[in-house]
N, C-alpha and C positions, 0 to 999 in steps of 0.2 A: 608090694615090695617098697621099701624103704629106697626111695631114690638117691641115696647118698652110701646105697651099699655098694652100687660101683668103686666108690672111691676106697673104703673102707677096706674091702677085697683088692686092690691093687699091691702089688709088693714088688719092691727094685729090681731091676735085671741087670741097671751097671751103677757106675758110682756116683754119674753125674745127674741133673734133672732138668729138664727143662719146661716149665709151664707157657703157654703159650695162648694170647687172646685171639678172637677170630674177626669179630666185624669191625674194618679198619685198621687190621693189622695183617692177618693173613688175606683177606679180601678186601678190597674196594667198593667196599658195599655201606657205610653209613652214609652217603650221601643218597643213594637212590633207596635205600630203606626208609629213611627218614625225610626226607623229602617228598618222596612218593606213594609212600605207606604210612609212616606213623602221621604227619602232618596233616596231609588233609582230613585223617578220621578225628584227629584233635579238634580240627574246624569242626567236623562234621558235629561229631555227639556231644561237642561243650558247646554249642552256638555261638562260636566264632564267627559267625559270615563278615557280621559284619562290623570286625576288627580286622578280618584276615590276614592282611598286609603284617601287620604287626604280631599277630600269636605266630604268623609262620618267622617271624623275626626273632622274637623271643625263643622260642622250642627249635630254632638252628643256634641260637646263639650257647643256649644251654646243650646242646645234643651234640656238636661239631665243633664250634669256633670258641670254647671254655674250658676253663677247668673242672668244668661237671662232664666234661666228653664221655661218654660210654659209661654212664650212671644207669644203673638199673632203671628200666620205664616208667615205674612207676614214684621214685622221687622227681625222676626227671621234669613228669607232669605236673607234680606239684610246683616245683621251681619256676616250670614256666607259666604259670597261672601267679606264682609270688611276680614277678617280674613285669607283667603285664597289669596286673591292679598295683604296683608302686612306678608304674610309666604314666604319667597326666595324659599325651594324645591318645591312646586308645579308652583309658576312663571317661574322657569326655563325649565320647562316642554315647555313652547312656547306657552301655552293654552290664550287662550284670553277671559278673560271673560266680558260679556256683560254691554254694560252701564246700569249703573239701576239705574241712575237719573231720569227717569218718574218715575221711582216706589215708589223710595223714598221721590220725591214730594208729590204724593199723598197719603202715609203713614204720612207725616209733616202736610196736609192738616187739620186735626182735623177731617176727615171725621171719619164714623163706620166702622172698617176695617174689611169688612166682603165681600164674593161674592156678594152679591147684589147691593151694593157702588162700586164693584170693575166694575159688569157689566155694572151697568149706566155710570162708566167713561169711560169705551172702547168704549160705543156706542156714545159715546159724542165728545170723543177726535179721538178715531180708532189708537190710539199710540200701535207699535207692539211691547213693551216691557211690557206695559199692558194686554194688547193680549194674547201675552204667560203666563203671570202670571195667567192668570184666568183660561187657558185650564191647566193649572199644578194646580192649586188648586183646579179645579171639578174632577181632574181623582186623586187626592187624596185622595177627598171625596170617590169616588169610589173604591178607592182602600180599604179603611176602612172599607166600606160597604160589600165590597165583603170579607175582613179575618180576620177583628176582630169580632170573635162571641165568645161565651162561655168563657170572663173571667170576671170571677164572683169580686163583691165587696173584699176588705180586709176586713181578717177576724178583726171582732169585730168594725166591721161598723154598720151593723145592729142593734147592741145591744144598739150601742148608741145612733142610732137616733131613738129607740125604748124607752130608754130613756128621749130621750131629748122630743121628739114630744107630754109629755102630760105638758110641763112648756114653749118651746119654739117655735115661727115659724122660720120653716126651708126652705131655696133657695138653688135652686145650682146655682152657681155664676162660671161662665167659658167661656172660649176665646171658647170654640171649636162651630164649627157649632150645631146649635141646631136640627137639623135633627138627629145626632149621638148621641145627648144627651138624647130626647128623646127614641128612639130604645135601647140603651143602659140603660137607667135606668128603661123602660118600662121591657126590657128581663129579667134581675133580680129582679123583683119584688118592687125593691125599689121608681118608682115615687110616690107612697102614702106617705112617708114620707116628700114629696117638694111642700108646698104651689105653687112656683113657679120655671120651668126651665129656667135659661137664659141664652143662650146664645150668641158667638157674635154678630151676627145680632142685639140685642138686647142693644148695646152696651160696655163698657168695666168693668172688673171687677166694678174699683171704680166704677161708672155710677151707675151700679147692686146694690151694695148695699145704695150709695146716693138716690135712687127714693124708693126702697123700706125701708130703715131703719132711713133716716133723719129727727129727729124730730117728729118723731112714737115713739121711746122707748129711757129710759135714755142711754147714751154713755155706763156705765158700764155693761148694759145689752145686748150689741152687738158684736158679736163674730166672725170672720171671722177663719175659717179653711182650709189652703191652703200648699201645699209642693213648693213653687215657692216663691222668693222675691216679686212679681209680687202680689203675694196675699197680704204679708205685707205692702206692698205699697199701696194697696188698701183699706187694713184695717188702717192704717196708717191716710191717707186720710181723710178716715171718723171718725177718732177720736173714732174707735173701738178698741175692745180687739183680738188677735191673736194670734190661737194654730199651732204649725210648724207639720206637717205629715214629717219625716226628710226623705228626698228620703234615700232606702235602708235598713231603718229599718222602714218602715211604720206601719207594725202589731205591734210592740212594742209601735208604737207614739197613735193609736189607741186602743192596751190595758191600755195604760197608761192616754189616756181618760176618758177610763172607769173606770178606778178605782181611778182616781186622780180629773182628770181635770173636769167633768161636776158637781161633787161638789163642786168645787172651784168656778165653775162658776153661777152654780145658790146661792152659799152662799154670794156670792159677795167678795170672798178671791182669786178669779184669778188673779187682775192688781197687780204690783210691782214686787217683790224680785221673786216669783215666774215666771209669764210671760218670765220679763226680762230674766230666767236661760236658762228657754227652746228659746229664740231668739238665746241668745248667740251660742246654741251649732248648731242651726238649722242654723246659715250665716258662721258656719264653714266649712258645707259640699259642699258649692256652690262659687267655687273661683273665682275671674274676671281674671285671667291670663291662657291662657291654656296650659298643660304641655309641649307646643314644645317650648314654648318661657322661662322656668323655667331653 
C-alpha cells in the first residue's frame, strides 16, 4: 500500500485545520532522542570516537539549537558531517570522514526520505555508504524504541486539541518515522485527537499538509503548529497560518495558545501584526551560525 494513501483518503469533517508536529512540539523528546539515540550511533558507525566531543557539538547544533531543528535525519547527517570537515579542531584530529556523496545524491533525488526509499536503494544500487546509512538509521529506530517511553505530551497540549478538535481537523505532520508516532501518541492517549498520523514515509512536512489541506478549507483557516523552521516553511508553502512552539519555552508557547491563540484562530484575527510578533521572536532562537564559528 501506498503509504500516502492515508492522506489522500482523508476528507474534512469541520471547516478549520490544524496540522500539528510531534517531536519537540507535542513531546519533549528531541533532546533525549537525540542526544541519546541518534548521537551516539553517529559516533558509533561514522567513527567518530575520536572527535566525539565535537560531532556531538555539531549534530546538537544542527538537530536542536539551529535553524536546521527537526530537518529530516538524514540531511541532518549530512549537515553535520558539512560542519565538522569546515571546523579546523576536529580536522586536525587526522579523523577522516566518509564520502557521503552517494548519500547526498540520493537526499537531492526528490525521493521520500524515509527507510524504505533508502532500502530499495541499497538493494538497487548495493552502494556501502548507503548501506551503512540505513543499518545507522534502523538501530536508531531501535534505539528510540527501546528508551523513549514515559514522556508525556507538554503540558496544555491536551487542553488544546480538546479544544480545538470540536471546530477543527487535526493531523500530526512530522519527519519522524511513523511507527514512533504512532506508539507514542497511542501511549499518551492522544491519537483520538489526529484524524490522521503522518509520518515520513508518508512524505514531507509540506507534502502532509498539501494532500490533506489544499483546496479543502480557505487559506485563512489552516494552521500549521511546529517548533522547527522546517515547519514554517511548510506552512509557508501552503500559503497557511503558523503558530511557533519556541524551543525551550514550549509550555508557555502552548499556554499561550490556549488562552490567546485558538481564539484568534478560529475568529479569523490570527494572520498579520499578531502571527508576524510570534515569527519574529520564534527565528530568533534558532541561529544559522554555530557558536564555534561566533
Amino acid at each position: 500500500m501506498d503509504p500516502k494513501e492515508k492522506l489522500h483518503a482523508f476528507q474534512p469533517q469541520h471547516s478549520f485545520f490544524v496540522g500539528i508536529d510531534s517531536d519537540g512540539c507535542v513531546f519533549d523528546s528531541m533532546e533525549i532522542k537525540h542526544k541519546e539515540c541518534f548521537i551516539p550511533n553517529i559516533i558509533k558507525y561514522w567513527k567518530l570516537q575520536a572527535i566525539s566531543k565535537y560531532a556531538r557539538a555539531a549534530a546538537e547544533f544542527v538537530n536542536l539549537y539551529s535553524k536546521w531543528r527537526g530537518v529530516n535525519r538524514f540531511p541532518a547527517l549530512t549537515k553535520t558531517f558539512e560542519l565538522l570537515r569546515d571546523w579546523p579542531e576536529p580536522m586536525r584530529r587526522g579523523v577522516k570522514l566518509i564520502d557521503w556523496t552517494p548519500l547526498q545524491r540520493w537526499i537531492d533525488s526528490g525521493t521520500t526520505l524515509g527507510n524504505p526509499a533508502l532500502e530499495a536503494e541499497v538493494t538497487k544500487t548495493a552502494d556501502p555508504v548507503l548501506k551503512l546509512t540505513l543499518e545507522w538509521s534502523k538501530t536508531v529506530n531501535k534505539s528510540i524504541a527501546d528508551l523513549v517511553e514515559g514522556v508525556p505530551p507538554f503540558p496544555y497540549f491536551r487542553a488544546c486539541a480538546e479544544r480545538l478538535q470540536a471546530r477543527a481537523d487535526i493531523i500530526c505532520v512530522s519527519a519522524t518515522p511513523g511507527e514512533a508516532l504512532e506508539r507514542e501518541w497511542q501511549e499518551h492517549d492522544i491519537a483520538q485527537y489526529a484524524a490522521v498520523i503522518a509520518g515520513q514515509e508518508m512524505g514531507s512536512k509540506k507534502e502532509h499538509l498539501k494532500i490533506c489541506a489544499a483546496g479543502k478549507y480557505e487559506k485563512a483557516r489552516v494552521l500549521m503548529i511546529g517548533d522547527a523552521p522546517g515547519d514554517l516553511n511548510a506552512a509557508r508553502a501552503n500559503g497557511a497560518l503558523f503558530y511557533p512552539v519556541n524551543p525551550g519555552h514550549e509550555e508557555a508557547s502552548w499556554e499561550r495558545f490556549y488562552r490567546q491563540g485558538i481564539d484568534r484562530f478560529l475568529a479569523g484575527t490570527y494572520a498579520g501584526a499578531y502571527e508576524s510578533s510570534l515569527i519574529t521572536e520564534f527565528e530568533k532562537l534558532l541561529p544559522e551560525t554555530p557558536p564555534w564559528k561566533q
